[in-house]
VOGU-3710 file (C-alpha; in Angstrom, 3 decimals, decimal comma):
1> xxxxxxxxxx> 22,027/30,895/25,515  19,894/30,580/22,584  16,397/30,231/22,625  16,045/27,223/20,571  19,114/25,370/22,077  18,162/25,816/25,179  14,540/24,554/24,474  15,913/21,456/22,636  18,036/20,956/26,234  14,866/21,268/28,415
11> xxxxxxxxxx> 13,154/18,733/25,944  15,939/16,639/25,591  17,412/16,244/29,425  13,254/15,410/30,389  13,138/12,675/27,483  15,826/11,078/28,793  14,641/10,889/31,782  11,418/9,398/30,819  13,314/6,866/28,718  15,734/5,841/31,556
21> xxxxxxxxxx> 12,721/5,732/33,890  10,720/3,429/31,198  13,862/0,849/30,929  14,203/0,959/34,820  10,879/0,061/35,562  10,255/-2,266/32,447  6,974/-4,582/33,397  7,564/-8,489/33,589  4,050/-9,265/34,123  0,440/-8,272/33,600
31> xxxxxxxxxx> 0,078/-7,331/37,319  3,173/-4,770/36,738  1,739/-3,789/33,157  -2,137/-3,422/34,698  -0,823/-1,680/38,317  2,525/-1,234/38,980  2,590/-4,692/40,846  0,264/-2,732/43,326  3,428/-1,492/45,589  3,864/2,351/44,558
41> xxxxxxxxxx> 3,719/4,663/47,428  0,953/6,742/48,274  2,805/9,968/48,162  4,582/9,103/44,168  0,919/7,447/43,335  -0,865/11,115/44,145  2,013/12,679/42,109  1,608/10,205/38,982  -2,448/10,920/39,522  -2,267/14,232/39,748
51> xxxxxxxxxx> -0,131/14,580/36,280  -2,374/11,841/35,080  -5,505/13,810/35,679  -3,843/16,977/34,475  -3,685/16,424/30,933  -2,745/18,597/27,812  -6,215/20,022/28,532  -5,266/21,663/32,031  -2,278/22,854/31,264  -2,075/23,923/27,797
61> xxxxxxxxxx> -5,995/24,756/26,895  -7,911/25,538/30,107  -5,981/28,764/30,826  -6,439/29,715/27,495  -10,461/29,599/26,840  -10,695/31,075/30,623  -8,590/34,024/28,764  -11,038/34,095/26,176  -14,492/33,032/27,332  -14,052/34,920/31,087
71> xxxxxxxxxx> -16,176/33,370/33,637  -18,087/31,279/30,944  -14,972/29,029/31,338  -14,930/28,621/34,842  -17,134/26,032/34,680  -14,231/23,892/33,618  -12,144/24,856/37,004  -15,201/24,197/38,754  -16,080/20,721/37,359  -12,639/19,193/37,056
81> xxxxxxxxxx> -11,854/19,705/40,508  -14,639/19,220/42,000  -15,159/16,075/40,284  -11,924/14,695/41,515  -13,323/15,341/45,005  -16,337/13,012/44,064  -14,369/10,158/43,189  -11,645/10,440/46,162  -14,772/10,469/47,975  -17,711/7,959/46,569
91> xxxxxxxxxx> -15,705/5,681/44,663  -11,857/5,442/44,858  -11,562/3,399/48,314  -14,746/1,107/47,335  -13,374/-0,200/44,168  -10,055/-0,492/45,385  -11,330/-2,269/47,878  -13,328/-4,635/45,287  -9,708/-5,514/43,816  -10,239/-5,222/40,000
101> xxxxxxxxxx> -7,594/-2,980/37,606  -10,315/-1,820/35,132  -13,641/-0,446/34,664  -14,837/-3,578/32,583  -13,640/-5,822/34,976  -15,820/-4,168/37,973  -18,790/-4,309/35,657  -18,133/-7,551/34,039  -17,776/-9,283/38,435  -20,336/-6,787/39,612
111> xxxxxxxxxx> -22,998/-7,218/37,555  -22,577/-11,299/36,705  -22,124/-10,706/33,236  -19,561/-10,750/29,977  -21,940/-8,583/28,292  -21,611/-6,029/30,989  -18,228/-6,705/30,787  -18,536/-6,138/26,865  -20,431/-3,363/27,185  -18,133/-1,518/29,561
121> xxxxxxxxxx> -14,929/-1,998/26,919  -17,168/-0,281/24,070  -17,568/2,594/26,334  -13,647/2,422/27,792  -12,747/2,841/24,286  -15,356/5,655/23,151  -14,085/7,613/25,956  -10,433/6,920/25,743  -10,226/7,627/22,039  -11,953/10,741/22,334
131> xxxxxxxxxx> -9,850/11,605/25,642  -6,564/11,048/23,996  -7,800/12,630/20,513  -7,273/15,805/22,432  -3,291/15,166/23,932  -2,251/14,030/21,065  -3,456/17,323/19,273  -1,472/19,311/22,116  1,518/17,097/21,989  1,573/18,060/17,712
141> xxxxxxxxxx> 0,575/22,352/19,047  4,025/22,208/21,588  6,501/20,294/19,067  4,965/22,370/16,331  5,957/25,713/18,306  9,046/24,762/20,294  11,194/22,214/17,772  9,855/24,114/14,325  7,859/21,302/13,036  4,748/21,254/11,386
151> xxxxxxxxxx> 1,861/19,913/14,120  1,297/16,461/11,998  5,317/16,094/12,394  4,746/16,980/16,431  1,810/14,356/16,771  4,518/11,448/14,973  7,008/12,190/17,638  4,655/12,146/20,442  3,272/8,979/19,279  7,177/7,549/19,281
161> xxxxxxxxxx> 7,934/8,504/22,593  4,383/7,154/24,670  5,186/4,163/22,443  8,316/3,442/23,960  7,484/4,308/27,375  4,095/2,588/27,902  4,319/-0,230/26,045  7,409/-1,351/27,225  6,724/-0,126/31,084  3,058/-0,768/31,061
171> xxxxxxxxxx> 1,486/0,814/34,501  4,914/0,364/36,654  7,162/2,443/33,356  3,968/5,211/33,261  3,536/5,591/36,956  7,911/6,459/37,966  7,656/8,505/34,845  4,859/10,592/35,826  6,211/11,193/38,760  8,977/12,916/36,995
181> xxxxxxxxxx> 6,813/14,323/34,284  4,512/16,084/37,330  7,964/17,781/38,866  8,464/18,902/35,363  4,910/20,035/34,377  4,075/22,078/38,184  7,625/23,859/37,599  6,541/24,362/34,157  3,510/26,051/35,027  4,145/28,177/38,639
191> xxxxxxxxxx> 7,517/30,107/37,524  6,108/31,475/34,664  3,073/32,113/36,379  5,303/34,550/39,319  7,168/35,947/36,879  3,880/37,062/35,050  1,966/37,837/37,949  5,325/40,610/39,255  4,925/42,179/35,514  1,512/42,509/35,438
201> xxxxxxxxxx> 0,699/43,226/39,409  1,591/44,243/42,754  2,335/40,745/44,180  4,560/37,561/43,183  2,159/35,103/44,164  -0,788/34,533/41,227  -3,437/33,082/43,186  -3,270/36,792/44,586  -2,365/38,640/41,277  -5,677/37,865/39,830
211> xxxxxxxxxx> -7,101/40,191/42,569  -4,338/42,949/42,467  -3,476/45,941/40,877  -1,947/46,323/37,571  1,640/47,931/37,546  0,834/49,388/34,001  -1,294/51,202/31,999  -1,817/50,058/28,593  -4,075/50,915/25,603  -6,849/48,482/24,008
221> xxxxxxxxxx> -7,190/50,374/20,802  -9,924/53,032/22,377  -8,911/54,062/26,208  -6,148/54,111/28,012  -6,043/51,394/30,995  -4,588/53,651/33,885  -1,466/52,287/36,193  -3,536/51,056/39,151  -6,651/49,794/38,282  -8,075/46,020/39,675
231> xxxxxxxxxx> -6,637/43,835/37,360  -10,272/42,155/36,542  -11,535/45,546/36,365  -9,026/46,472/33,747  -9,937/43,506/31,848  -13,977/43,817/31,455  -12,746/47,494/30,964  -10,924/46,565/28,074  -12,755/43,749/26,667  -15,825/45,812/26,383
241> xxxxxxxxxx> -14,162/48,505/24,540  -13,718/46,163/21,766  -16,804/44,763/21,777  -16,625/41,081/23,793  -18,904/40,870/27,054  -17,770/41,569/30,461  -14,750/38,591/31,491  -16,189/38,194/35,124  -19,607/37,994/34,031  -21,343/34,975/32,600
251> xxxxxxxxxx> -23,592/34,684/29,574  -24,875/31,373/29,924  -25,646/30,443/33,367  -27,694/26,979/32,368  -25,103/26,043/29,861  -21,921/26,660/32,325  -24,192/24,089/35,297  -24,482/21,838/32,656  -20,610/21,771/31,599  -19,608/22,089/35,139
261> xxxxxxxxxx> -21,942/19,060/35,912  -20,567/16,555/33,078  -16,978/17,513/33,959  -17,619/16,531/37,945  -19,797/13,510/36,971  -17,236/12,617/34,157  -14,329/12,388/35,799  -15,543/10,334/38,814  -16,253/7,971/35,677  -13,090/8,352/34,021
271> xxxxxxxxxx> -11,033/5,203/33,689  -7,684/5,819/33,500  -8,332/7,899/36,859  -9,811/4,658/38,421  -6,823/2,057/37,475  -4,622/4,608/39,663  -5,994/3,569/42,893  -5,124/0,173/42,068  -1,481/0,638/42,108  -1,247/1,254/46,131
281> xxxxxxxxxx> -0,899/-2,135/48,393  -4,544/-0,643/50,801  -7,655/0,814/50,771  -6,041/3,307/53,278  -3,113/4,074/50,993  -5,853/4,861/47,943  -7,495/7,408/50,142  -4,281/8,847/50,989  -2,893/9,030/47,636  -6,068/10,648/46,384
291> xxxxxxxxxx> -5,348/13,333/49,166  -2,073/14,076/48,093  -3,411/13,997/44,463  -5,687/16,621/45,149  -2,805/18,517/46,625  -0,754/18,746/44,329  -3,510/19,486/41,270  -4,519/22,328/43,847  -1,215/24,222/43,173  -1,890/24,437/39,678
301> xxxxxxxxxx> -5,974/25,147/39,611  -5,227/27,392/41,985  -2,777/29,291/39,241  -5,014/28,692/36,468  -7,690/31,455/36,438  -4,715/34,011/37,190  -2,409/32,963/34,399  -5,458/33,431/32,022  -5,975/37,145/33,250  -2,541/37,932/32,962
311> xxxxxxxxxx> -2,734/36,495/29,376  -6,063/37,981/28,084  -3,970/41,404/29,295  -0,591/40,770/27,980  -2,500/39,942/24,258  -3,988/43,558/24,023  -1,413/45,228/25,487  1,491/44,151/23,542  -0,717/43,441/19,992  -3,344/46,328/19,829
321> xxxxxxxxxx> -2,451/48,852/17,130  1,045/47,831/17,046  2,787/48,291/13,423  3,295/44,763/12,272  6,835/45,209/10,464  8,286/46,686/13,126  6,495/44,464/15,661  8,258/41,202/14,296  11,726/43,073/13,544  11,792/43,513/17,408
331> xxxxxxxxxx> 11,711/47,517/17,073  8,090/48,681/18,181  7,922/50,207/21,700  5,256/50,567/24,405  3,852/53,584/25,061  6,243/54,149/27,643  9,340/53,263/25,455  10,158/49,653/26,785  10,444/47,344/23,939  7,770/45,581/22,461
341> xxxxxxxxxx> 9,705/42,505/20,970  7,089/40,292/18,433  9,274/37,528/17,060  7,100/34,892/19,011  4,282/36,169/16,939  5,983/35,684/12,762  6,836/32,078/14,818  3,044/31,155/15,573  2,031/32,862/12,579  3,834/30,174/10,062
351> xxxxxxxxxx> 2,541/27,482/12,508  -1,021/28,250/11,694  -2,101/28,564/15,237  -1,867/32,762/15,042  -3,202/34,549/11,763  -3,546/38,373/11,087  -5,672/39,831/8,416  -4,864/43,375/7,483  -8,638/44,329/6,719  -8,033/48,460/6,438
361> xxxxxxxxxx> -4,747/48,108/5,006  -3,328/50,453/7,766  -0,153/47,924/8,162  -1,422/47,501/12,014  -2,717/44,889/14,180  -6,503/45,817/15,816  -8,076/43,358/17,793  -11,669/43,347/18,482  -14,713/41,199/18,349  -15,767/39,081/15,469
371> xxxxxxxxxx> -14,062/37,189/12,967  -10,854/37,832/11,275  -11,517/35,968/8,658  -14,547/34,528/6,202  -13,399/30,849/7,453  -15,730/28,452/9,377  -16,099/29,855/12,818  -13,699/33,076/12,497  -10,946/30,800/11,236  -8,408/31,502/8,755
381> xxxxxxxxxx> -8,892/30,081/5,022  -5,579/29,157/4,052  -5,157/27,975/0,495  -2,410/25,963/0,594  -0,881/28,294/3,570  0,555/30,674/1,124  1,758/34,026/2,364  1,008/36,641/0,257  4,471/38,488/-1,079  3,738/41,246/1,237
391> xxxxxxxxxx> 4,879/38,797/3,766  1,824/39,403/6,395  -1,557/38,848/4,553  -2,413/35,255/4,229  -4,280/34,217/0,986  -7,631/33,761/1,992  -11,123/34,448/0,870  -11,926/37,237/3,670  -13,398/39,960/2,586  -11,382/43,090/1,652
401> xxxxxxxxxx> -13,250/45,482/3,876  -15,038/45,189/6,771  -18,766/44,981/7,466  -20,650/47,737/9,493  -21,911/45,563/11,800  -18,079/43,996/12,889  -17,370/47,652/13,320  -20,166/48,498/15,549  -19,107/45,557/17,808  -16,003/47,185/19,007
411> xxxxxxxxxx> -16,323/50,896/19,255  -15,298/50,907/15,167  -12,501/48,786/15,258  -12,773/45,591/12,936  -11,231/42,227/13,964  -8,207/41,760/12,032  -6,546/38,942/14,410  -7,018/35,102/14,692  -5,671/33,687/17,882  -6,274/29,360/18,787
421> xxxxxxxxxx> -6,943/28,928/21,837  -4,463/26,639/22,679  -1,417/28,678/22,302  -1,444/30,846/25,191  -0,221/29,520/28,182  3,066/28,675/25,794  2,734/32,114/23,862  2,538/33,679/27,117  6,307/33,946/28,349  7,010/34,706/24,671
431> xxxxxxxxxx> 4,354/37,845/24,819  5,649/38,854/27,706  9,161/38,943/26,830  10,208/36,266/29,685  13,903/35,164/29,742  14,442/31,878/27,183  15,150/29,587/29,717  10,887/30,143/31,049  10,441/29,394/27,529  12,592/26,457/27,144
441> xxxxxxxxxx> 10,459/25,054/30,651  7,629/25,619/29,409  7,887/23,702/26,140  8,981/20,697/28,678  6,487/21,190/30,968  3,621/21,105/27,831  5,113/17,623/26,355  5,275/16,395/30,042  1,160/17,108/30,351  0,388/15,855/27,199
451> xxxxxxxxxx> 2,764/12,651/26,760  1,966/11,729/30,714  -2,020/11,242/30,280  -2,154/10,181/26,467  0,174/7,234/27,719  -2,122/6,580/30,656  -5,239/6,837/28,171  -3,700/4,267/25,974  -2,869/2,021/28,726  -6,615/1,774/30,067
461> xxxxxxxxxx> -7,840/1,126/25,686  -4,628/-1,697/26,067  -6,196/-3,253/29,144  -9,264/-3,075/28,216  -8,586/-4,982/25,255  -5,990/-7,278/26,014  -7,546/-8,236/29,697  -11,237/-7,839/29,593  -12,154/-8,493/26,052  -9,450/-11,100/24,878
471> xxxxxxxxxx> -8,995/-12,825/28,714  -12,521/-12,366/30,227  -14,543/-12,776/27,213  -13,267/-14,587/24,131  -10,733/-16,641/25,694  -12,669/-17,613/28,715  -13,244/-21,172/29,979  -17,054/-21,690/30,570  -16,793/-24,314/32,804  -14,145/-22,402/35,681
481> xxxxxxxxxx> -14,995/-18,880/34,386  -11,133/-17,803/34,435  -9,025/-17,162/31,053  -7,264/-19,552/29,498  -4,425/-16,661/28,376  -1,344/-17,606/30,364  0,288/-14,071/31,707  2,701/-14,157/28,730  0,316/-14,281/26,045  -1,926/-11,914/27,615
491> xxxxxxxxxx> 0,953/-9,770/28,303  1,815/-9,857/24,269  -2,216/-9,164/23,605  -2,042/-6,090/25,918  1,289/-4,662/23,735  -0,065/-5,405/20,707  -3,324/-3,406/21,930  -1,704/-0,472/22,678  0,430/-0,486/19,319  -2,932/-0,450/17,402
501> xxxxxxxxxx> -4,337/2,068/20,061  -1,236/4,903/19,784  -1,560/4,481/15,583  -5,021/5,692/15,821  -4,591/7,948/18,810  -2,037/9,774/15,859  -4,503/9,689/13,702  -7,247/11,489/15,755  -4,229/13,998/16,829  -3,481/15,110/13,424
511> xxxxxxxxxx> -7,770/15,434/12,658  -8,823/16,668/15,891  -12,926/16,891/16,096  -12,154/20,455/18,362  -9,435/22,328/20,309  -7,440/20,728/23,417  -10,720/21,555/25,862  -13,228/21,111/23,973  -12,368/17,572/22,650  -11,447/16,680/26,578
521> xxxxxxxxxx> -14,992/17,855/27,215  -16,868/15,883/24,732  -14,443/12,642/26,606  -15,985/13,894/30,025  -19,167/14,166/29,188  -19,063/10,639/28,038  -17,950/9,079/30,731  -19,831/10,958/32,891  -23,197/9,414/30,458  -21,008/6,113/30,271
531> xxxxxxxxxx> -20,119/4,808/33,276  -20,783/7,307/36,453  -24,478/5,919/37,704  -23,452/2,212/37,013  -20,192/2,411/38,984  -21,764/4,204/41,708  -25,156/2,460/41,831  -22,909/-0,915/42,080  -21,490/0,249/45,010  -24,441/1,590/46,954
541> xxxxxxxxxx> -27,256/-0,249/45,429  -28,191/-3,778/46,344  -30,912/-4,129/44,100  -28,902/-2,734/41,214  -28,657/-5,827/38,342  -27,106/-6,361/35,229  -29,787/-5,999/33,005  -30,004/-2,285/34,656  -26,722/-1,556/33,930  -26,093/-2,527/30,711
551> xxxxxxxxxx> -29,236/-0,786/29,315  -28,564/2,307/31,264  -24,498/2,362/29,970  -26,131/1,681/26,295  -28,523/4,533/27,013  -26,270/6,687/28,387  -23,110/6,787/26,018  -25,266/6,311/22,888  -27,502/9,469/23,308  -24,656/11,571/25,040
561> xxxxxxxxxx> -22,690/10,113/21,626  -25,272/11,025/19,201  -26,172/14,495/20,143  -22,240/15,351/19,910  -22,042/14,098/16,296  -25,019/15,452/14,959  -24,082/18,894/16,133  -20,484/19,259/16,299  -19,964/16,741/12,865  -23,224/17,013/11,218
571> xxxxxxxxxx> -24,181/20,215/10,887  -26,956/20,628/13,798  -28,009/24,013/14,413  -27,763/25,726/17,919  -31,097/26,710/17,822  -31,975/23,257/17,591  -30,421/22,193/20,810  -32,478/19,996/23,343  -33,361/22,872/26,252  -30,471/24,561/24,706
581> xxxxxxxxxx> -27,886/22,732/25,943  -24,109/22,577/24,391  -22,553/19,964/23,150  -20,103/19,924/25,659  -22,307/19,525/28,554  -25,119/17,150/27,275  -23,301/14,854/29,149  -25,394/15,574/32,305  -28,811/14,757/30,616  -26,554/11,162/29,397
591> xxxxxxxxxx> -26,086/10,625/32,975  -29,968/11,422/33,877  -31,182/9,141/31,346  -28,140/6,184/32,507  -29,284/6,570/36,155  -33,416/6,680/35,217  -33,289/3,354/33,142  -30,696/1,420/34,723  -33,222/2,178/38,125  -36,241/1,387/36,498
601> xxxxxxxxxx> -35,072/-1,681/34,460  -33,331/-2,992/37,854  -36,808/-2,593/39,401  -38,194/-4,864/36,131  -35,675/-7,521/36,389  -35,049/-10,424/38,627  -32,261/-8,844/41,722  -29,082/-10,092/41,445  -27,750/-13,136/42,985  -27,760/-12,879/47,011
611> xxxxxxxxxx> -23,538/-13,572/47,119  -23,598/-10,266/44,232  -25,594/-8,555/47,162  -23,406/-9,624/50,126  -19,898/-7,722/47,620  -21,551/-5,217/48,046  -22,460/-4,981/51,598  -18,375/-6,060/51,932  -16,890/-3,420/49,808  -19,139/-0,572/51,298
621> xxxxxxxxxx> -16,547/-1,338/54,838  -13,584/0,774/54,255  -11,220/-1,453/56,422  -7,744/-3,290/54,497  -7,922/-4,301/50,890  -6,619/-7,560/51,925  -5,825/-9,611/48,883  -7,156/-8,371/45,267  -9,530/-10,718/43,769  -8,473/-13,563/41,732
631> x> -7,531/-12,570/37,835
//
């Protein structure tokens, strides 16, 4: 069958699904819309948290800087994982046990106060916006690839289908349809990942590929990579031959703690995370779920650094000096004589996301180090994506020969390719010539990431609109301290929220600050700055009091906020960085400055009221839930 038919069969058999899923479970009241009603099992809650957590981010974009960035890019294995064992551990069971379904609302009881409470839902949103900035770009990079539409288009249709699903099934419609969407995404990710790991080494299984042999020899434009050889070896092999560093050796040791740090402590502050242990009937069941969670993200983490490997190889060895015209009419060869089919490539190529520059005018792709282009940060200057009428050269303002010192970077080979990213775990089947119906899963298996946490994102911004701001705050009675919303209005606030939230979600997905990661890091860092020492300082700390928290969230998300936009949007200089720290992982110094004042300003300040104190001693005992806490 057809490529295309059968990916618009893959796409269009899961969408139904979804769909039938959403009108199945369709929420009749906030308690459904906030938590499922607070009934799903632990075994389908760890599947819908596990394809929660794994977002566009993990499955399209992680695999894909590892390929590029080597062990630099690690850090994001490392800190995602590891920071799902910190809140399984620290904080999942104790705020489940404490009974509230958001963030605000812990902070708001917790700490006595609406302008915690008020607080919190500025930072809910900061983080959520910028969270879901980065699926909705990855839902507009898979319909932009796999249906032929431009990636504005593929953000539009995203934006339909989470609107259909999660504002008509709230929490109960999102959590049965990412159960489905996780069957979908793991299947989406592991088959390709065999089949790759048989081509490209001695064993099926990729968690072991990554350390086997490679089954073929290949060329990377100066030396021939003999049948054989470690597969990592082969790589810094390569990669140094045209002028990169070594791929298992790190260049930044400070920066990739830092990262690794603000992606752990981020996502033990991440909200839509949090709301999922709310959905389970015990304290018992949230500690189980979050073990089955962590289960099932295993079998894809686990795949991850492999499937960038076999990438990073399957890119040199299929593009490197290969004769462009007969590369996309599907007649180039190996060096062996097995076809070299490049189809996928002309495909990416018109989607922006893939760009070659013929610089020597040799009618060949070399890839090396350094930019392709003149275009800020080695991108491609398009003006007004014209082709020129050769059909291969774009119409840019790179220069028409290269520098010498591009060609000393890679043994005298000039960069004459532009590759995002974010293409190539779905390029990857393509590259490596996979049967269509790998392809066609794939495709499904990217929507399902993407679509499964931008719903879950929006959900949280809806909640923490339509239940803490408009119920706990402005429509609050100040003599019994409960909202005066009855559950249908607040029900109508809480669609209405995440209407207005999925417009501008679209928005931010069709003028992305950054690629897939990178935007998901900036959200992690955030929340890590935002939210991490308050949450788990109200837990463990006594003494800890409102005005503590709210100066050290304030604190936190403002200065974590501030560095990112003056460097990434305002033109800071990298030299200029506080103790040289990325963007990406400022995040941890956020969370040293939240945890410093909200101490110190606790210390200052009056302690909290002794029945705050005596919560906390109660939801320290991990013993039955019992009865959530009056909403």
């Amino acid at each position: 069958m057809e490529l295309q038919t059968l990916i618009y069969l893959f796409v269009g058999i899961s969408f139904a699904i979804y769909i039938g899923i959403a009108l199945w479970a369709k929420a009749g009241s906030t308690k459904d819309f906030y938590v499922a009603g607070g009934g799903v099992h632990p075994v389908a809650n760890g599947m819908a948290t596990a394809d929660d957590w794994m977002s566009a981010a993990s499955f399209i974009s992680m695999a894909g800087i590892i390929a590029f960035k080597g062990s630099d890019a690690s850090a994001y294995l490392m800190g995602w994982t590891g920071g799902y064992v910190l809140l399984a551990m620290l904080l999942a069971p104790y705020l489940r046990k404490f009974g509230k379904f958001t963030v605000p609302d812990f902070v708001g009881d917790r700490y006595y106060s609406d302008v915690a409470r008020l607080v919190a839902v500025i930072g809910v949103i900061f983080v959520s916006f910028t969270y879901v900035a980065g699926q909705m770009r990855g839902v507009g990079i898979v319909f932009s690839r796999f249906l032929q539409v431009d990636v504005n288009t593929g953000v539009m249709i995203g934006m339909a289908i989470v609107f259909f699903y999660s504002v008509l099934g709230g929490m109960k419609g999102i959590t049965y349809t990412q159960v489905a969407q996780y069957v979908v995404m793991i299947f989406a990710y592991t088959i390709p990942a065999i089949f790759l790991s048989l081509q490209v080494t001695d064993t099926f299984l990729p968690q072991l590929g990554i350390f086997g042999q490679t089954t073929v020899a290949f060329n990377d434009g100066v030396k021939i990579i003999p049948e054989g050889t470690y597969l990592l070896h082969a790589l810094d092999s390569a990669i140094s031959d045209l002028g990169f560093g070594n791929y298992t050796e790190p260049t930044n040791l400070w920066n990739m703690f830092m990262l690794t740090t603000a992606l752990m402590l981020g996502t033990a502050g991440l909200p839509h995370v949090i709301v999922r242990f709310f959905t389970v009937p015990t304290v018992k069941d949230a500690r189980v779920s979050a073990g089955w969670a962590l289960v099932f993200i295993a079998i894809m983490y686990t795949s991850a650094s492999a499937v960038a490997a076999f990438s990073r190889v399957n890119l040199i060895k299929n593009v490197q000096n290969v004769e462009y015209s007969a590369f996309v009419n599907g007649e180039a060869k190996h060096a062996d004589g097995t076809p070299n089919h490049g189809k996928w490539f002309q495909t990416w190529e018109q989607g922006g996301l893939l760009a070659w520059n013929d610089r020597n005018g040799d009618g060949k792709i070399q890839y090396a180090s350094g930019p392709a282009f003149d275009g800020k940060g080695g991108k491609p200057v398009f003006d007004g994506d014209k082709r020129a009428e050769d059909g291969h050269k774009l119409t840019t303002n790179a220069k028409g020969a290269p520098d010498e010192a591009e060609l000393a970077k890679g043994n005298g080979i000039a960069n004459e390719l532009y590759v995002d990213n974010d293409i190539m775990v779905l390029a990857n089947p393509e590259i490596a010539n996979l049967p269509n119906w790998v392809i066609a899963l794939i495709a499904a298996g990217g929507l399902a990431a993407a679509l499964s946490t931008a719903a879950g994102l929006l959900l949280v911004i809806a909640s923490a609109i339509s239940h803490d701001l408009m119920g706990q705050v402005i429509f609050k009675d100040k003599i019994t301290g409960k909202s005066t919303l009855n559950e249908k209005t607040e029900l109508m606030w809480a669609r209405i929220s995440a209407i207005v939230a999925i417009v501008i979600a679209g928005y931010l997905g069709i003028n992305p600050p950054g690629f897939v990661a990178q935007v998901v890091a900036f959200a992690f860092g955030l929340a890590a700055a935002a939210f991490f020492p308050t949450i788990i300082l109200g837990v463990f700390d006594k003494r800890m009091n409102k005005e503590g928290a709210i100066a050290g969230i304030l604190v936190g998300l403002f200065f974590t906020f501030g560095y990112i936009v003056y460097f990434v949007f305002m033109g800071g200089k990298p030299e200029n960085y506080l103790f040289g720290i990325n963007p990406t992982g400022i995040g941890t110094i956020g969370t040293l400055l939240h945890l410093i004042v909200a101490i110190v300003v606790s210390r200052m300040t009056p302690p909290p009221p002794q029945e705050i104190q005596d919560l906390v001693e109660r939801i320290r005992i991990p013993s039955g839930a019992g009865q959530a806490l009056d909403h």
